[in-house]
C-alpha positions in Angstrom: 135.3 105.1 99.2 139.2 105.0 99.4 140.9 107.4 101.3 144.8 108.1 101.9 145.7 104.5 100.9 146.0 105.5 97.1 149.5 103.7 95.6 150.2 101.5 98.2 149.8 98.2 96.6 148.6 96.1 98.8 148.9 92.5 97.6 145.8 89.8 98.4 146.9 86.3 97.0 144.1 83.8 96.3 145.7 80.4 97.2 144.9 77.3 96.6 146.6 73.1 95.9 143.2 72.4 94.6 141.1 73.5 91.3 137.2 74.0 91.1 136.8 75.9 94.6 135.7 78.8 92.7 138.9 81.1 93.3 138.4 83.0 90.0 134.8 83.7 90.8 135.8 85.2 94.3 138.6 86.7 93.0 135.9 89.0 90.7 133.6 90.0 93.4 136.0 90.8 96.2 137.6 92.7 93.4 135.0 94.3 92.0 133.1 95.3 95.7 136.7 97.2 96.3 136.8 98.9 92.8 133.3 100.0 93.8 134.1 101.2 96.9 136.6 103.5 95.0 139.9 101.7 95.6 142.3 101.5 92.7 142.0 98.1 91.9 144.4 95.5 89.3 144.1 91.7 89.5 146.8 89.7 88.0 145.6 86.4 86.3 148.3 83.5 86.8 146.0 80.8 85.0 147.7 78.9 82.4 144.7 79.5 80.2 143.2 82.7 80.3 140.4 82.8 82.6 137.4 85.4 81.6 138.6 87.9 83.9 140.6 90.0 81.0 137.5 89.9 79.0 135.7 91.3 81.9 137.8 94.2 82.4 138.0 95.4 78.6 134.2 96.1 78.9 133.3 97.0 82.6 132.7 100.6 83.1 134.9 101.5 86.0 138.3 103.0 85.4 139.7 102.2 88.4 139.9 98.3 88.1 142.1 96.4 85.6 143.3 93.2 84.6 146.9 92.1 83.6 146.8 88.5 82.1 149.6 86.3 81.2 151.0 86.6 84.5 154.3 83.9 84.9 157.0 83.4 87.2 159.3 84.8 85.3 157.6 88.4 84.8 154.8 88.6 88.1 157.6 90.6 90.5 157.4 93.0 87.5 153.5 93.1 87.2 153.6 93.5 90.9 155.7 96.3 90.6 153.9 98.2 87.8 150.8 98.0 89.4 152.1 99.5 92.5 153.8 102.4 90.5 150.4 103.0 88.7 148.9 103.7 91.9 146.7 100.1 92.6 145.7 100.2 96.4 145.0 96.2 96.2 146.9 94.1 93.4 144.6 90.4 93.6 146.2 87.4 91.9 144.0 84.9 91.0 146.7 81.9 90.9 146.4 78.5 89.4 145.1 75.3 91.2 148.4 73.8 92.6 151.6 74.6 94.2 153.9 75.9 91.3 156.7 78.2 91.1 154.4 81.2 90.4 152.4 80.4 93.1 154.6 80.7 95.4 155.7 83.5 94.7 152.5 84.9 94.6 152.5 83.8 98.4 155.7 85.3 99.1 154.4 89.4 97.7 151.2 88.7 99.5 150.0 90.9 102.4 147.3 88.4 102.9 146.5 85.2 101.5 143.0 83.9 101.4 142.7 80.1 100.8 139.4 79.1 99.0 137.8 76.0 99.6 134.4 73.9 99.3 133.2 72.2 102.3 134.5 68.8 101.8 137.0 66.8 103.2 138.7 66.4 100.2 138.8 70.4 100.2 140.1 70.4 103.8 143.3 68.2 102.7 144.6 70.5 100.2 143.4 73.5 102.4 146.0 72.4 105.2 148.2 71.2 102.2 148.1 75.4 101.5 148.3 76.3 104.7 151.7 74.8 105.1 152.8 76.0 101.8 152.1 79.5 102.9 153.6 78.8 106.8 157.0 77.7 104.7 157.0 80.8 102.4 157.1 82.8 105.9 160.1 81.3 106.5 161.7 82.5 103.5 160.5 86.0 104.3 161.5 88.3 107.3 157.8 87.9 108.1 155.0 85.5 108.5 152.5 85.7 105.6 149.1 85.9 107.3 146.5 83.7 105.9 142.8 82.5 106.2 139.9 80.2 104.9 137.4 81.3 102.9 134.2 78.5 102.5 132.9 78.8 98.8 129.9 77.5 96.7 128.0 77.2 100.3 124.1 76.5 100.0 123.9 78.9 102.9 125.4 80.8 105.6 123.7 79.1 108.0 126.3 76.1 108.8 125.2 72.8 109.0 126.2 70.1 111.5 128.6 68.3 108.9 130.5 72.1 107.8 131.3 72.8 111.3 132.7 69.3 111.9 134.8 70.0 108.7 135.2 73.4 109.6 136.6 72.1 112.5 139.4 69.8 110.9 140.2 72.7 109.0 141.2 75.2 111.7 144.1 72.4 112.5 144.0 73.0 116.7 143.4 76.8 115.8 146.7 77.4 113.7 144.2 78.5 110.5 142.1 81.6 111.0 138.7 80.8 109.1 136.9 83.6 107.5 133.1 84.4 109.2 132.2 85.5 105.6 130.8 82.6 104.1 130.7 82.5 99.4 127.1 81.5 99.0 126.7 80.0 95.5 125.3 81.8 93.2 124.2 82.0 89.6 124.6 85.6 89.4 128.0 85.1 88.8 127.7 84.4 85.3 125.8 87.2 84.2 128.7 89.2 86.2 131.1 87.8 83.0 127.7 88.1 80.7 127.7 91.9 80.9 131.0 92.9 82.1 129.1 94.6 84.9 129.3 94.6 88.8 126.6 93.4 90.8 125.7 96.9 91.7 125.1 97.9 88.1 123.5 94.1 87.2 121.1 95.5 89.6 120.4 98.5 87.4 120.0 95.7 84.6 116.7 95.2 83.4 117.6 92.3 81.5 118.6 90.7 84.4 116.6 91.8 87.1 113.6 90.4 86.1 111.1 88.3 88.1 110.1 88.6 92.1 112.7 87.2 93.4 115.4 88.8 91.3 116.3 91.7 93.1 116.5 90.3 96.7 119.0 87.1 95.3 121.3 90.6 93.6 121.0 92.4 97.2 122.0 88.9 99.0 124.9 88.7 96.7 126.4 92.2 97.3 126.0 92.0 100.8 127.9 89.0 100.5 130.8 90.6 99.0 130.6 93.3 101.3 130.7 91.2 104.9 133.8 89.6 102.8 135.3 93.3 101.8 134.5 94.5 105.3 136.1 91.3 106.6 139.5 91.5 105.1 139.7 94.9 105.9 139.8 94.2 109.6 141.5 91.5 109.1 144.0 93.3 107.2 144.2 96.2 110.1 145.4 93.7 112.5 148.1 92.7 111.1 149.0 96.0 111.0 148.7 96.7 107.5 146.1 99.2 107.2 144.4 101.9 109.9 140.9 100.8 110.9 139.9 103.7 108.8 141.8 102.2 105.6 144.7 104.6 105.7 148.1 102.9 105.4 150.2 101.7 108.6 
């Protein structure tokens, strides 16, 4: 549960030059393990066209998590701002594929920035593309923006022989921190937007929780989400952020 940390705002910015690398999909269950976990929790939804996150919120059941859509340059410092004098402990923007203006300035409120990507080397170009977009936002700032990749739609977390090649192009001689968390893909996701529910109450779900192998594919998912919650939390503690304990530096 969240402690002490209540109001701070801390902003996590999903970043990424390239579409399709499932940013909106991790953007709901990081932000949905941390609304779970207690934390006061608004995403801001920068996509052009709405995405289904606002439709999400209006119908899930925890009061803690909310969804501002319509999120533009011209108005996000503002929707930062309101959500961090309602009280969010994490404000999550989900921005569009690309490197618009809105983008980055998501970049430049972030606490941390996570950079989604599939393993491809396609992916890996527009992951260092991002990575130097961020490294240049630093400069604008009095600080450096810290920053790591996050592997999505993996067929496992086991890596294979061609992932840590790629994985290895990606760290860029060691200047990108890579995430241990790895996104397996899952189907789950969509009954996640089906029901407005988390995976902790799809698990409750009788319409979807059906068959043998059901419940152990909903367990492997949260404790997904939760090595990535757990994950960002330390990651977030040494940049100074946050206590070990979740409390505010």
């Amino acid at each position: 549960m969240a402690d002490s940390n209540e109001g701070q705002g801390l902003v996590i910015t999903f970043s990424q030059r390239k579409g399709g690398v499932g940013k909106t999909l991790t953007t709901l269950g990081l932000s949905t393990e941390l609304a779970y976990r207690g934390y006061q929790v608004v995403v801001l939804d920068c996509e052009e066209k709405q995405t289904a996150l606002p439709d999400f919120a209006e119908d899930y059941s925890r009061a803690n998590y909310s969804v501002i859509s319509g999120v533009k340059t011209d108005n996000i410092g503002k929707c930062v701002r309101k959500a961090k004098q309602e009280g969010a402990d994490f404000v999550i923007i989900d921005t569009p594929g690309g490197m618009d203006t809105v983008a980055y300035k998501a970049i430049q409120f972030a606490h941390f920035c996570i950079i989604p990507a599939s393993i491809s080397y396609v992916d890996v170009a527009a992951v260092l593309d991002t990575h130097s977009d961020i490294v240049d936002a630093g400069e604008t700032l009095p600080h450096d923006v810290p920053h790591a990749l996050l592997w999505t739609k993996v067929d496992s977390q086991f890596p294979s022989k061609e992932m840590l090649e790629i994985e290895k192009q990606a760290r860029h001689d060691g200047e990108l921190d890579v995430f241990r968390t790895r996104i397996v893909r899952r189907n789950i996701f969509e009954s996640m937007f089906s029901y407005s529910q988390d995976i902790y109450e799809l698990a409750e779900n009788s319409a979807v929780n059906k068959g043998r192998s059901k419940p152990q594919q909903i367990e492997r998912f949260a404790e997904n989400f939760r090595e990535l919650a757990d994950e960002l939390l330390e990651k977030l503690a040494a940049t100074g952020v946050i206590s070990l304990t979740g409390d505010a530096a």
